[in-house]
Structure formats: C-alpha cells, structure tokens
BANULO-26648 format. One record per residue (C-alpha): x, y, z. Coordinates in steps of 0.5 Angstrom, whole numbers, plus 500, padded with zeros to 3 digits. Layout:
<nudrens>
[[X, Y, Z]]
...
</nudrens>
This chain:
<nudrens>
[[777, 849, 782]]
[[772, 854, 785]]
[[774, 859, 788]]
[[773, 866, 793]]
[[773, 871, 789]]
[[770, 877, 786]]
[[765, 877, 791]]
[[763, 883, 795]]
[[765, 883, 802]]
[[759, 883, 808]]
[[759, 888, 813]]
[[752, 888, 817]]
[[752, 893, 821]]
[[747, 890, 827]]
[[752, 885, 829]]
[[758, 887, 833]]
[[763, 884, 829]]
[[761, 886, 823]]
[[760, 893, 826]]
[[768, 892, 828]]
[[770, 889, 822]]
[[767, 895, 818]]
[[770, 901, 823]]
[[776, 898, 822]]
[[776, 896, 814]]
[[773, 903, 811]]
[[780, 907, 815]]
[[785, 902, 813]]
[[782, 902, 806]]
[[779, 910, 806]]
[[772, 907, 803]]
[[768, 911, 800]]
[[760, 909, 802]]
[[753, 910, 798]]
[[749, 910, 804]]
[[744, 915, 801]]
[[740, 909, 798]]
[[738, 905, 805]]
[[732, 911, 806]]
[[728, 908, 799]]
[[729, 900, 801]]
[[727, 901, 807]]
[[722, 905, 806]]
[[720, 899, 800]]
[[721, 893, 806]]
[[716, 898, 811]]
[[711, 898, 805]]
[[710, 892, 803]]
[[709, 890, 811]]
[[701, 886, 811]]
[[699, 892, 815]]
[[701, 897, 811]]
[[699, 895, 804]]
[[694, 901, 801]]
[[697, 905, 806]]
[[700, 912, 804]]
[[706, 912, 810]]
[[708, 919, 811]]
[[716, 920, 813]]
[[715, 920, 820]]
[[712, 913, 819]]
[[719, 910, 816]]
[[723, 914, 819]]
[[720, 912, 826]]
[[719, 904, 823]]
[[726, 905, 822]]
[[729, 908, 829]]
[[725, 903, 832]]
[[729, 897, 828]]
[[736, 900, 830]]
[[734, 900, 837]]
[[732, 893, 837]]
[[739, 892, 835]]
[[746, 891, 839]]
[[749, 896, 836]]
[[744, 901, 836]]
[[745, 901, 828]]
[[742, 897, 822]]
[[744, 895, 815]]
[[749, 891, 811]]
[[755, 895, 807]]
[[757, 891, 801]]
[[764, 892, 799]]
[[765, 891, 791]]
[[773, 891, 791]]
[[772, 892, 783]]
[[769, 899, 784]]
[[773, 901, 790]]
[[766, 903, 793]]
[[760, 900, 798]]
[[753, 900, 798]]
[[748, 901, 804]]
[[742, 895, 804]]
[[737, 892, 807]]
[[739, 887, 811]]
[[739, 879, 807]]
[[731, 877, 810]]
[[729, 884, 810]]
[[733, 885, 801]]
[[730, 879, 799]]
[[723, 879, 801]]
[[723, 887, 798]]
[[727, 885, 791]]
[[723, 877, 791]]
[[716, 881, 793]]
[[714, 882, 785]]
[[715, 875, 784]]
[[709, 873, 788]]
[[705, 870, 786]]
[[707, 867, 781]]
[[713, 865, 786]]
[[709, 863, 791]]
[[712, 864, 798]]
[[713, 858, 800]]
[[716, 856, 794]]
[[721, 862, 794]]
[[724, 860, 801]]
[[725, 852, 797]]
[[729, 855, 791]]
[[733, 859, 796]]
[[736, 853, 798]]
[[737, 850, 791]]
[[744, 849, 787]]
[[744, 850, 779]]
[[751, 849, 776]]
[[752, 853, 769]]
[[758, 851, 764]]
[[757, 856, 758]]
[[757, 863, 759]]
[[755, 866, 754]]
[[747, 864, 753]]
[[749, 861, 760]]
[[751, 868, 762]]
[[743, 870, 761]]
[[741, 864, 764]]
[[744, 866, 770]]
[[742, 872, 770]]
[[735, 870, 769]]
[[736, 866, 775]]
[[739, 870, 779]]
[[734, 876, 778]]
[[728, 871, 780]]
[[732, 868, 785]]
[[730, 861, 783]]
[[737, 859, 785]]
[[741, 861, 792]]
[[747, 858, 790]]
[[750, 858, 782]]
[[756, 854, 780]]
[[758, 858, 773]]
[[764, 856, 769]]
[[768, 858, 763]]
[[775, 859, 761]]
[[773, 864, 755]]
[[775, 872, 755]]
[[770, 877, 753]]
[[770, 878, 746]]
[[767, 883, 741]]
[[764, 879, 737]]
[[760, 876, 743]]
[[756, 883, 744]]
[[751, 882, 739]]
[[749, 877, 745]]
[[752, 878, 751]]
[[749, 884, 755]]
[[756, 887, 757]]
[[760, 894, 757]]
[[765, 895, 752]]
[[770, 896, 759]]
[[769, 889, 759]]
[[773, 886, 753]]
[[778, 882, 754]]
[[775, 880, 762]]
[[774, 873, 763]]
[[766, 871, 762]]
[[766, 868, 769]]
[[768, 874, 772]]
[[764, 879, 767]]
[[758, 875, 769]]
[[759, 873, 778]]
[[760, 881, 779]]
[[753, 882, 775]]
[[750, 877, 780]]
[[753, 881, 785]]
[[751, 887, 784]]
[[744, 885, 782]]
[[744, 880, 789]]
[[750, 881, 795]]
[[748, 875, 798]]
[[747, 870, 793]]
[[753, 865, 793]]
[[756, 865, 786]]
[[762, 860, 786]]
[[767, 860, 779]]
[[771, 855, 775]]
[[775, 860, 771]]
[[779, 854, 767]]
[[772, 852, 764]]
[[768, 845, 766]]
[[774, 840, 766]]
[[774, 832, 768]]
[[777, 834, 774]]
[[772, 838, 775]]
[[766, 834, 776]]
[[766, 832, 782]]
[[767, 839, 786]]
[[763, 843, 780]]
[[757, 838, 780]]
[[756, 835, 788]]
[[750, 838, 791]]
[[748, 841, 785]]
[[740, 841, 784]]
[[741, 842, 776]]
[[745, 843, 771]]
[[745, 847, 765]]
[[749, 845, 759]]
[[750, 852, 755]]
[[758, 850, 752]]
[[760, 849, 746]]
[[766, 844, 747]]
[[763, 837, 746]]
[[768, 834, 751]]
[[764, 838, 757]]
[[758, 837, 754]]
[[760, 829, 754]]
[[763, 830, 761]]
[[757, 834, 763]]
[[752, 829, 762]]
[[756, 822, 764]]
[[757, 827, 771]]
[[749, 828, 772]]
[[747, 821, 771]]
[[751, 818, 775]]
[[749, 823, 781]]
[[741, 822, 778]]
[[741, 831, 777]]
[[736, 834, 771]]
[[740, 837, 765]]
[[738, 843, 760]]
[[740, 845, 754]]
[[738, 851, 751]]
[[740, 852, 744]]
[[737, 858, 741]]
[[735, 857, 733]]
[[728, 856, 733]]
[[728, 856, 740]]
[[731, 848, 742]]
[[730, 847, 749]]
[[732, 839, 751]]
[[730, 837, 759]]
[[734, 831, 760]]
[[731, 828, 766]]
[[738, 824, 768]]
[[735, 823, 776]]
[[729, 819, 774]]
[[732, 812, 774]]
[[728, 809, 767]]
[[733, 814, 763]]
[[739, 810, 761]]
[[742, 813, 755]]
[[742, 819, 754]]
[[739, 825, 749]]
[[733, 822, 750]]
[[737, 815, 747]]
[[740, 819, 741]]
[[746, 817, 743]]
[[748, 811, 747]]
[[752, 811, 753]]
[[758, 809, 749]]
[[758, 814, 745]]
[[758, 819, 749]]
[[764, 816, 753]]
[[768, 815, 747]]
[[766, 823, 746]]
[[768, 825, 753]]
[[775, 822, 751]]
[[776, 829, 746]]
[[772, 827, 741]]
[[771, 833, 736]]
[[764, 836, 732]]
[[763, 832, 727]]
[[756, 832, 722]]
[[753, 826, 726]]
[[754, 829, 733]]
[[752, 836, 732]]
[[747, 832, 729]]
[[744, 828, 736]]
[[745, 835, 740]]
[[741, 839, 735]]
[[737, 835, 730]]
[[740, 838, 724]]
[[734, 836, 720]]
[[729, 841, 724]]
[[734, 847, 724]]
[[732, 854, 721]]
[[733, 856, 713]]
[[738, 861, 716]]
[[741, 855, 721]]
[[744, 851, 716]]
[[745, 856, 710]]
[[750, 859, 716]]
[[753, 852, 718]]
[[755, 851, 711]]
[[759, 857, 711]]
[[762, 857, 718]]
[[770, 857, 717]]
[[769, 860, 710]]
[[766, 866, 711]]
[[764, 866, 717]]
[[768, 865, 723]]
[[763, 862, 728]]
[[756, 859, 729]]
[[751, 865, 729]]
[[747, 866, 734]]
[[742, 873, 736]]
[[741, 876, 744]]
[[734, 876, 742]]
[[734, 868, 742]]
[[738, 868, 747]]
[[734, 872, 752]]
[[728, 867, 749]]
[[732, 861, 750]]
[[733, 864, 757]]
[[727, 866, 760]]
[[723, 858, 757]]
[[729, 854, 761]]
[[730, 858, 767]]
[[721, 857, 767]]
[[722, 849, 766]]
[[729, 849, 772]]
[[724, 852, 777]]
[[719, 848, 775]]
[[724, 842, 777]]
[[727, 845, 783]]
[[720, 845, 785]]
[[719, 838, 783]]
[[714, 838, 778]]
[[713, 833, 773]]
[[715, 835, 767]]
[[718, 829, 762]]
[[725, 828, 759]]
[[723, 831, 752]]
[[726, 836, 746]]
[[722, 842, 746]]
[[721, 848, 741]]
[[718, 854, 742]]
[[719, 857, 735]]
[[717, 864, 734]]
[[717, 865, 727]]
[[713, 859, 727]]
[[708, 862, 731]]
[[708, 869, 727]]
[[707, 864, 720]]
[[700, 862, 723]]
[[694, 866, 722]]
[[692, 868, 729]]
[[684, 870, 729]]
[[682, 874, 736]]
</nudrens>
C-alpha cells in the first residue's frame, strides 16, 4: 500500500497559511533553517528571464527583482521551506513554477517546453530498485515524470554498491526509502509514492491505475508475471531494462495488436501459470533474457551462481547505460512517439570491437 512518508514537509512562504504554518512548526520543533542558498536560485531564475539573457545583472539588479516579488505577495515574503524529517533541517527554495523552470531550463532544447509541461503530468510506476533505483533518479532529474510509484520490499546490502549510488550510512535502510529521499532532495516537489512491501497481487490495482508506464527492473518472476498481466489489461507500455549487453525490452501492451506477451515469447498462459508463484527455471530466464545472446561473462557467471557466486553479477557502469537508453525511450512514450514493441540491445563492447574510421 502506498504510503505518505519520507517526504519533505512544504511551507511557502507567499501564502499565508504556509506562512502561519511554518512560524508555528520551526518553534515547536526548533528547526534549524538553510536559507542562505535562496540569493543563488534566485538569481538563476532572474538570469534565465527572456529579457536578461546575455545580460550580466548587477547585485542591485536581483536583489530589486527580488524586493519586487516579495512585495507582490500577501505576506510581503517569498520562498518555500522544505522541511526533511531525516536531517532535521530545512532549505529555502524557489517556489514550485520559479524551481522548476531554473532546474528544467538546461533541459531545453532537447526537452522542449512544451513537452516538459506534458510529462509533468505524467505517471511512471517502478518495481526494482536496484537498477530501477537509477531509473528513477534519471527520471526525476530530467523531470521526465511528475509522479513516480517505486517499489521494493529489500534493505540495502553491501554488496549492492558496486552498483547503487549510495552512502555506507545507508546499509541496512529500505531501497524505497534510500531511494524516495534521494529524489526529494534532488526535486521537493515532485510526487514520489512508496510500496515498502515490494509489488504484490494485491498491489496491482493501486500501484498501477493511472500509471502512464511501467518499468519492470525486479528480479522475482511472480512480479514480474504480475506486472505485465496488470499492464495489459489497463493497455500501459512496459520497460524492462536488463543490463548485460545493454538489453532493453519495450513491450507496448497499450496497442490493441499486442496479445501475448515478451513480444509473444510467452503466451498468456504461461505467464499466468507464473504469476501464481512460479519459480526461474533455464526455460524462462530464457524468454525474459534470450540466454543464446547473453555475453561470454554472462553466462560463464550463470553457471557459477549458488556455487561460487552468491547472486547474478551486474556493474553500475551498465546500469547507468541501461538507465539513460530506457529513461530516452519512456519519454519518448510519454510524449507519444511511435516506437515499436521490440527487444533492443545497445551493446558497448560490440560497439568498440568494430573499427570506427573518422
């Protein structure tokens, strides 16, 4: 089940409520306030106005931009204080149109505009958050996505940070949490909700309706049956991204052609039988990741898995590549391109085994 926690609290200053709400928390709670950092986003957002650009703005310049905006106001102040419960500290922002404009404006062109103000009411739900945990920093970064769903019920382990950019201070916290409170310290106010015990059958319908795309980055087969069964029948594009030698399904279960499922590798009863808690055997790791096109050291490591090695091998430096190719193709989606229901590969070494000439 979703729940509201490990957000940052929003007090905005411009509005008198927030204001009121903020004198009253910061004396119950003591708390401590950044508000140092505002001078700088705020002379970002006066830098980037149409009438400014290729101008070098004085001090006097901002700070009167500045005055000017807070007079405008009810309350004579402006800014938004996040509040983040885990470092018992806020931060003075921007206020959500002003923020978005300044952290979305290097995105132009190549976001344009217009698209960014269409994705900003889209929904993208992840299960997996260990590569999906890249996933959905990648789309919260390019705000690709104004509403994430993630979902895992797994802790942090050490051994997940050959891959997982995380602190050594989070061993042992929840991938959700770990992963919800690096998004909102990186965005405030994008809308991040969390299913801390992973995506179950009885998740389906609250994790999936109203989601504009899913990503299947999870390793358990049940899910990922249960993931698919769930998009089709509310007609929602899937991605799965699966690192060796850069493998990248679109399944495009919104198109009403699309019967069965893994681009028809496997038949609608099959994967029903899975849902019901099937188990990996050679024949589905098969159809999820082709094992006649995985790399030398791909399979030289499935061999070895439970003999000398405890898991399936897999390197940040893939995942972050996996990561940027899928969060090009969700927005490419969500912006409604046409791109085909396909198995992709973007293989690195394949590239550098072929000679380039200039």
């Amino acid at each position: 089940m979703a729940i509201a926690s490990n957000r940052p609290r929003l007090f905005v200053l411009s509005n008198p409520s927030g204001l009121a709400d903020w004198r009253a928390f910061s004396q119950s709670e003591s708390a401590p306030l950044d508000a140092g950092r505002l001078a700088g986003q705020w002379r970002d957002w006066v830098s980037i106005q149409p009438e400014n650009l290729g101008r070098q703005l004085t001090d006097e310049q901002v700070e009167a931009a500045f005055t000017a905006r807070k007079a405008a106001t009810e309350t004579g102040r402006y800014g938004t204080v996040a509040w983040y419960p885990w470092r018992r500290r806020g931060i003075l922002l921007l206020e959500e149109a002003e923020f978005t404009a300044v952290r979305t404006n290097r995105n132009q062109l190549k976001i344009r505009p217009e698209e960014q103000e269409r994705l900003a009411g889209k929904t993208v739900g992840i299960v997996g958050l260990s590569v999906g945990r890249t996933i959905a920093l990648v789309l919260a970064m390019e705000r690709i996505a104004g509403t994430l769903h993630i979902a895992d019920a797994d802790d942090i382990e050490l051994s997940n940070l050959n891959r997982m950019s995380c602190s050594l201070f989070e061993l042992g916290m929840p991938k959700w949490m770990s992963a919800a409170r690096a998004i909102a310290e990186i965005d405030p106010y994008l809308d991040v909700k969390v299913w801390p015990e992973g995506f179950r059958r009885e998740d389906i319908a609250e994790f999936l309706d109203g989601v504009d795309l899913v990503v299947d980055a999870c390793d358990g087969p049940e899910a990922k049956a249960l993931l698919r069964l769930g998009a089709r029948d509310r007609r929602i594009p899937l991605i799965m991204e699966t690192n060796d030698r850069g493998l990248l399904d679109v399944e495009r279960y919104d198109l009403e052609e699309t019967q069965d499922f893994l681009h028809g590798r496997v038949t609608a009863e099959q994967l029903t039988e899975l849902a019901q808690g099937g188990t990996w055997t050679r024949e589905w790791l098969d159809a999820f990741v082709d094992l006649s096109s995985i790399s030398p050291r791909a399979t030289d490591s499935l061999a070895e898995v439970g003999r000398t090695l405890a898991g399936w091998p897999q390197l940040h430096s893939d995942a972050a590549l996996g990561a940027g190719a899928a969060a090009a193709i969700i927005r490419r989606l969500l912006l409604g391109e046409a791109i085909a229901d396909q198995r992709l590969r973007f293989d690195l070494h394949e590239q550098l085994s072929v000679a380039h000439t200039a």
